[in-house]
C-alpha positions as CSV (number, residue, x, y, z in Angstrom):
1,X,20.4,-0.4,-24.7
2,X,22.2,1.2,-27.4
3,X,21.5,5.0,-26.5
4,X,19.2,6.8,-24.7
5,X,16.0,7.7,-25.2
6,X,15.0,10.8,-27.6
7,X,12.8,11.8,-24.6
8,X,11.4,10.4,-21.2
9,X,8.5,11.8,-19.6
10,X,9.9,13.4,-16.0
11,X,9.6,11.6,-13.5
12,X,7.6,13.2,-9.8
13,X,9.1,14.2,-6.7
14,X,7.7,11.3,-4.5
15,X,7.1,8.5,-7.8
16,X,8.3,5.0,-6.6
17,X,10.9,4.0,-9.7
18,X,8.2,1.1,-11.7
19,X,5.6,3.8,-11.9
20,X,8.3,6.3,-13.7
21,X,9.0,3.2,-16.2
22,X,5.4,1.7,-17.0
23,X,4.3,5.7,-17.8
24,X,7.8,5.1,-20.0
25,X,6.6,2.7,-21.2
26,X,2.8,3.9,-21.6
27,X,4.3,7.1,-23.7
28,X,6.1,5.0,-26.1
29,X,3.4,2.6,-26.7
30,X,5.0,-1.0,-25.7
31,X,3.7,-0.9,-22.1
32,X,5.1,-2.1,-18.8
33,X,6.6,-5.8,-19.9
34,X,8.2,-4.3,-22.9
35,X,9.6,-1.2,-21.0
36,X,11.2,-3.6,-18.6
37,X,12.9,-6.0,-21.1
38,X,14.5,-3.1,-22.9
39,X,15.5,-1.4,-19.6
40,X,17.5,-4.5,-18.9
41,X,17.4,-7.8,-21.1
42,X,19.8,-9.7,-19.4
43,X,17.5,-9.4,-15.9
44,X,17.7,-12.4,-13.6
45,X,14.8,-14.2,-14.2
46,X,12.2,-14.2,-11.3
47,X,10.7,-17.8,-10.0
48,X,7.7,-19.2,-9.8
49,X,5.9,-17.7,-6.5
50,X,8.0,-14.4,-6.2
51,X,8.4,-11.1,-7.2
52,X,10.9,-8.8,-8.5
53,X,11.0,-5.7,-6.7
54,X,11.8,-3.0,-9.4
55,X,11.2,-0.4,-6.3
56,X,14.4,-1.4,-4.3
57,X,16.5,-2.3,-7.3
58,X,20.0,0.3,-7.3
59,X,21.0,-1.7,-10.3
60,X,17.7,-1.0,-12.5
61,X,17.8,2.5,-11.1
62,X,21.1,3.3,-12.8
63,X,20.0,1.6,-16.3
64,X,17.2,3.7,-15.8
65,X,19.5,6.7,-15.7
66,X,21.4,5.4,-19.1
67,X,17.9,4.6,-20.6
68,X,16.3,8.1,-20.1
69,X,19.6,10.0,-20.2
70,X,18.2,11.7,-16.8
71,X,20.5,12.3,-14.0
72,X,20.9,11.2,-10.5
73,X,18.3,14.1,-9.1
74,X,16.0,13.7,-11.9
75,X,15.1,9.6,-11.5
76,X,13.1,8.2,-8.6
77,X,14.7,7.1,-5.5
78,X,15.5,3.2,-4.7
79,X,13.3,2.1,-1.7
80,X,14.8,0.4,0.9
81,X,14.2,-3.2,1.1
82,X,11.4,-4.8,2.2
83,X,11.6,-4.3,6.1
84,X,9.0,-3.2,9.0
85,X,8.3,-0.6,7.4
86,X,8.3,-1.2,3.8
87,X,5.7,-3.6,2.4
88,X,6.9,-6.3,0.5
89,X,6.3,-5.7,-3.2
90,X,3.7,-8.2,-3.7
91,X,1.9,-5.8,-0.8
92,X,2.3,-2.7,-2.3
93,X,-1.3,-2.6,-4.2
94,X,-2.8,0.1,-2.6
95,X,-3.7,3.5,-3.8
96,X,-5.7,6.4,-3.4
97,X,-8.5,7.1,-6.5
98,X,-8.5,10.6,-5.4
99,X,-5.3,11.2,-5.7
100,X,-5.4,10.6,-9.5
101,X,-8.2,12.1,-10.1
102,X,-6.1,15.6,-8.9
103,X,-3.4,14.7,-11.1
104,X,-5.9,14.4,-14.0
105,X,-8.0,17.6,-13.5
106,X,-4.4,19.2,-13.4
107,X,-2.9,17.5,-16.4
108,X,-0.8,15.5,-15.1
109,X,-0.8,11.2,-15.6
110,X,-1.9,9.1,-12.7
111,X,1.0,7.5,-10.5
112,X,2.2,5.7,-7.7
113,X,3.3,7.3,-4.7
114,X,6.3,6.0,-2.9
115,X,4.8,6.6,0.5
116,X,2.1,4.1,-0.6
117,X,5.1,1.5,-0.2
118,X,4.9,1.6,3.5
119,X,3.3,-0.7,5.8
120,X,1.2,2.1,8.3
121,X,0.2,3.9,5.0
122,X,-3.4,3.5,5.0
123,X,-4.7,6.5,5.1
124,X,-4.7,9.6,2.6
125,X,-4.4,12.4,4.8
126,X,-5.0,15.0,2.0
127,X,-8.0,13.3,1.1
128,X,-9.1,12.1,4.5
129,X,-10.0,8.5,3.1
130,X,-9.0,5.3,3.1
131,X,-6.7,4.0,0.5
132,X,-8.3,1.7,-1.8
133,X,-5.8,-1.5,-2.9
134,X,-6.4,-3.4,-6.5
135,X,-6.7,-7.3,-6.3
136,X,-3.2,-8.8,-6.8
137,X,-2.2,-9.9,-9.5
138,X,-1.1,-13.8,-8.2
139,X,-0.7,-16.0,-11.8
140,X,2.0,-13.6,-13.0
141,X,5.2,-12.2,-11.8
142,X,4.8,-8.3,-10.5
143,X,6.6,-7.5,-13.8
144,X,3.3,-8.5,-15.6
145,X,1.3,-6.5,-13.0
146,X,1.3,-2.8,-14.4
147,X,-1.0,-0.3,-13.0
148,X,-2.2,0.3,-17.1
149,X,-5.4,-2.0,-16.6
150,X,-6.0,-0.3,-13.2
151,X,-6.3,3.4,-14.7
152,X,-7.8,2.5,-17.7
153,X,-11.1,1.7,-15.7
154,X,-11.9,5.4,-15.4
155,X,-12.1,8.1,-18.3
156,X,-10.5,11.0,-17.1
157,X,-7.4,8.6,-15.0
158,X,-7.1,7.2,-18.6
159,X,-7.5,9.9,-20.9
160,X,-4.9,11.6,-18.3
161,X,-2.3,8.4,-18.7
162,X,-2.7,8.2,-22.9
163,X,-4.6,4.8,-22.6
164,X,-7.6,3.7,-23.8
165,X,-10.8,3.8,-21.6
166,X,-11.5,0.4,-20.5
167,X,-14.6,-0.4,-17.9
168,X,-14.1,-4.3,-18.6
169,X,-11.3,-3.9,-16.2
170,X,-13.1,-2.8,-13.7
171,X,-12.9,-6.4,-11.7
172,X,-9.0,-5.5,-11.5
173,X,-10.2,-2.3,-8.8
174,X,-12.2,-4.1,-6.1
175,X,-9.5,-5.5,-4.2
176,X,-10.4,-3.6,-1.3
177,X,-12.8,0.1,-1.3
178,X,-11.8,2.4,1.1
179,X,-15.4,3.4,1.3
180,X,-16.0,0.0,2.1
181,X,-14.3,0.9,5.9
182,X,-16.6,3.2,8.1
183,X,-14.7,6.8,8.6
184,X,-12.8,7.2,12.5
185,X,-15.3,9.3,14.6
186,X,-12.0,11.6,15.6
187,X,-10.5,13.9,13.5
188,X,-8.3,12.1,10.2
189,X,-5.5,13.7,11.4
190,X,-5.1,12.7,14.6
191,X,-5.7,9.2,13.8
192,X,-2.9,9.9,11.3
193,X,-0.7,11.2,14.5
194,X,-1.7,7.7,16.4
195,X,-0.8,5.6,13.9
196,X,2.2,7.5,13.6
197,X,3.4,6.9,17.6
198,X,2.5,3.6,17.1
199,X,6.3,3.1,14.7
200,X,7.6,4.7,18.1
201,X,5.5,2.6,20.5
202,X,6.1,-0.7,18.7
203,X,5.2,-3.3,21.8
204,X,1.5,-2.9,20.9
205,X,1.4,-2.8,17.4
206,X,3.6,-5.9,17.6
207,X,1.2,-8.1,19.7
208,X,-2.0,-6.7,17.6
209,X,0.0,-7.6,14.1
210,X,1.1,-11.0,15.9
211,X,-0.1,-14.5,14.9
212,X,-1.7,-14.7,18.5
213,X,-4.2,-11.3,17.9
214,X,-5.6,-12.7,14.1
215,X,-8.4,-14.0,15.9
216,X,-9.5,-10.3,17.3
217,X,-8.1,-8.9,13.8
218,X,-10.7,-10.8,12.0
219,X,-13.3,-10.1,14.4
220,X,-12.7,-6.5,14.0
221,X,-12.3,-6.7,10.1
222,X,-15.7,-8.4,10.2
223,X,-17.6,-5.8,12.4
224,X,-16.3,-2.9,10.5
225,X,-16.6,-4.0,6.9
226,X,-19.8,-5.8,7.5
227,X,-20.2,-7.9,4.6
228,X,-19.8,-4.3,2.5
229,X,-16.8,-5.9,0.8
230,X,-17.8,-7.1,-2.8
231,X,-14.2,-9.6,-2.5
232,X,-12.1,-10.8,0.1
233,X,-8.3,-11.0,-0.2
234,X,-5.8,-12.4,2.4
235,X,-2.0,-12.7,2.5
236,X,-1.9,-16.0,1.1
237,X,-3.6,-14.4,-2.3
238,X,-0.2,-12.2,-2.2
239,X,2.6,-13.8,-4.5
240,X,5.3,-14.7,-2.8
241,X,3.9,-13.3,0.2
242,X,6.1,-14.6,3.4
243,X,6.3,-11.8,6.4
244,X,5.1,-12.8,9.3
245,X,3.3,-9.1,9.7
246,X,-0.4,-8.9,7.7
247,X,0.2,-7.1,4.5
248,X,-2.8,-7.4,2.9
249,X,-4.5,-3.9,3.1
250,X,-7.7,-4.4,5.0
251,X,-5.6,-6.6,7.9
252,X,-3.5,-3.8,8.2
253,X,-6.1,-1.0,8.8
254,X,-8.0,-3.5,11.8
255,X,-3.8,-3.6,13.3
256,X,-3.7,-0.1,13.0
257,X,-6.8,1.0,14.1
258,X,-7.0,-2.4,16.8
259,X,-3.7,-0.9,18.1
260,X,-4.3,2.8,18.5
261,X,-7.6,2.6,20.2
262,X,-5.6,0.3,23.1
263,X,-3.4,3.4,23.0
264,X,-6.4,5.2,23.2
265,X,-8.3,3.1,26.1
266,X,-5.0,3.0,28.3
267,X,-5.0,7.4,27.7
268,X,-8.4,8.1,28.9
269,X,-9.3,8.9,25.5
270,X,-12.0,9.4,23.1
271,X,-12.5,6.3,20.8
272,X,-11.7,6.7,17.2
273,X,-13.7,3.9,16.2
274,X,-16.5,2.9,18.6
275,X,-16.9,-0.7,16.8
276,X,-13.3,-1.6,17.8
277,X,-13.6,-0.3,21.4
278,X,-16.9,-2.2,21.7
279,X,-14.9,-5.5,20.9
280,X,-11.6,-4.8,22.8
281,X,-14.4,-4.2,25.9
282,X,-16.5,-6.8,25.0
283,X,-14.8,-10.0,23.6
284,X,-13.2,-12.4,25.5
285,X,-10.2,-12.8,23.2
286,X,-10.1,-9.0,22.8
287,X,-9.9,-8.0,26.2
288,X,-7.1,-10.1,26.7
289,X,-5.3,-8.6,24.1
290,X,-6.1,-5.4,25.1
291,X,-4.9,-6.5,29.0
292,X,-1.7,-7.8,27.5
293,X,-1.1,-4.5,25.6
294,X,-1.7,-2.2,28.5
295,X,0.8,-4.3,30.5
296,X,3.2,-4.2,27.7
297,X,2.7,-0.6,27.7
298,X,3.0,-0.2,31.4
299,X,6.6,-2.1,31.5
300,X,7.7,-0.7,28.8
301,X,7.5,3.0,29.9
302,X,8.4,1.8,33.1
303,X,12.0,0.1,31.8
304,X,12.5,3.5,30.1
C-alpha cells in the first residue's frame, strides 16, 4: 500500500474487522478478494482445508489502520482467538435477516455483527428470533467467502450495500432458517438469561456439547426441526472445522436449548421447549443424560 485511501466508509461500533473490509471493498468496486490482496499482498498463504481468520488478526488490523488512514478508535476490534467462546471462523456463518433489514430501512449497509462470532449466540434478542446461518462456503478459503452474494439475494439488503440485486443466489441463504426452529414457549428473554448462566454453569453444557450426548442432540434436532429444513449441514461441511464442541448452528441451538431445560427440570421450572423436555423424560439415552447432569449439578454446587 502506497498511501491511504481517499476515503473509507466508517466502520460500526460492534462490526467484526472482514465485514468493515468486504463493505471497503464493496464501495470501491473490487469486492472482498481484491480488498484483501491490497490490504496485505504479502499474506501468508492459507492451506488447503483451513481458514484465515481476518477477525482475530492484530496484524491485518493495523494495515487496516494505514489502508483507511482511520485510527485506533475508529477501526473494528480484533477478536480473540478461536476459544469456548468464540466460534472458529469457518463457524461464524450465522446472522440475523432482520437485523439488516433495520440497517436498510435506516440507510445504513448490511453487516456482521461481532457478537454473532460467539458460540451461545443463537438468538437475536432485539428481534426475538433465531439467527439464520448461510451454507458454508467449503471449496474455497474464507477469504473467497464474502457476505456480497449473501445480501445480494434481497432488494432492499442490496440496494442498501451498493450491489446488484441477485435472487440466483438465493441457494447461498438456506444453510439454516431460523423460522425453521419452533419459538421457546417462555419469554425470549429469559431463555436469553438461561443460556447466559449456562457460560457460568459450564458442567452441563459440557456433557450436552460432548461426543457422548450427540445421540440425544440429534434426536432433539430431529423433533424440533421436523423435516422443515430445506438442507442439512454438519460440522464436517465446516472447512477446516476441528473443535471438539458442535459449531455448526442448528447443533448448537439443540446444546443450548438441551442444556437449559435440564437446568430447568432440576429448578422446578416451566419448560421452554416442551419437545426437548418430552425427550429428556422420555428417551432412554436422554434421561440418562439428563441424570448425569443433575448429578453434575448437584456436586458441583455442593464442592462450592
Amino acid at each position: 500500500m502506497s498511501s491511504a485511501l481517499p476515503y473509507a466508509p466508517p466502520a460500526n461500533a460492534d462490526e467484526v474487522l472482514s465485514s468493515w473490509i468486504e463493505r471497503i471493498g464493496i464501495f470501491y468496486g473490487i469486492g472482498y478478494l481484491r480488498a484483501r490482496v491490497i490490504l496485505d499482498q504479502n499474506r501468508d498463504s492459507v492451506g488447503w482445508g483451513e481458514n484465515e481468520d481476518v477477525d482475530s488478526s492484530d496484524a491485518l488490523r493495523g494495515h487496516a489502520m494505514a489502508w483507511t488512514g482511520h485510527g485506533d478508535k475508529s477501526v473494528p476490534r480484533a477478536l480473540p482467538k478461536a476459544n469456548n467462546r468464540i466460534l472458529h471462523v469457518s463457524a461464524r456463518l450465522s446472522y440475523c435477516a432482520k437485523c439488516w433489514s433495520d440497517d436498510a430501512k435506516n440507510g445504513r449497509p448490511p453487516y456482521i455483527r461481532r457478537h454473532w462470532a460467539y458460540w451461545d449466540s443463537v438468538i437475536c434478542a432485539q428481534h426475538e428470533t433465531w439467527l439464520c446461518a448461510r451454507r458454508p462456503g467449503n471449496s474455497h478459503g474464507s477469504e473467497l467467502n464474502g457476505w456480497a452474494p449473501i445480501w445480494q439475494t434481497d432488494r432492499c439488503w442490496a440496494s442498501a450495500a451498493y450491489l446488484q440485486h441477485d435472487p440466483a443466489m438465493s441457494p447461498l441463504t438456506l444453510g439454516f432458517e431460523g423460522e425453521s426452529m419452533p419459538q421457546p414457549t417462555c419469554a425470549w428473554r429469559d431463555l436469553s438469561t438461561d443460556f447466559a448462566s449456562l457460560t457460568h454453569e459450564a458442567s452441563v453444557l459440557n456433557l450436552v456439547a460432548s461426543v457422548e450426548g450427540y445421540p440425544v442432540r440429534a434426536h432433539v434436532w430431529e423433533a424440533l426441526e421436523g423435516g422443515r429444513s430445506k438442507t442439512r449441514v454438519f460440522d464436517s461441511d465446516l472447512r477446516g472445522y476441528h473443535d471438539p464442541r458442535p459449531g455448526w448452528i442448528a447443533d448448537r441451538v439443540c446444546c443450548l436449548l438441551t442444556a437449559a431445560e435440564i437446568r430447568r427440570m432440576v429448578a422446578g421450572r416451566e419448560p421452554a421447549s416442551p419437545v426437548v423436555r418430552d425427550i429428556l423424560e422420555t428417551q432412554p439415552a436422554a434421561k440418562r443424560l439428563f441424570a448425569q447432569s443433575r448429578s453434575q449439578m448437584v456436586s458441583t454446587r455442593t464442592d462450592d
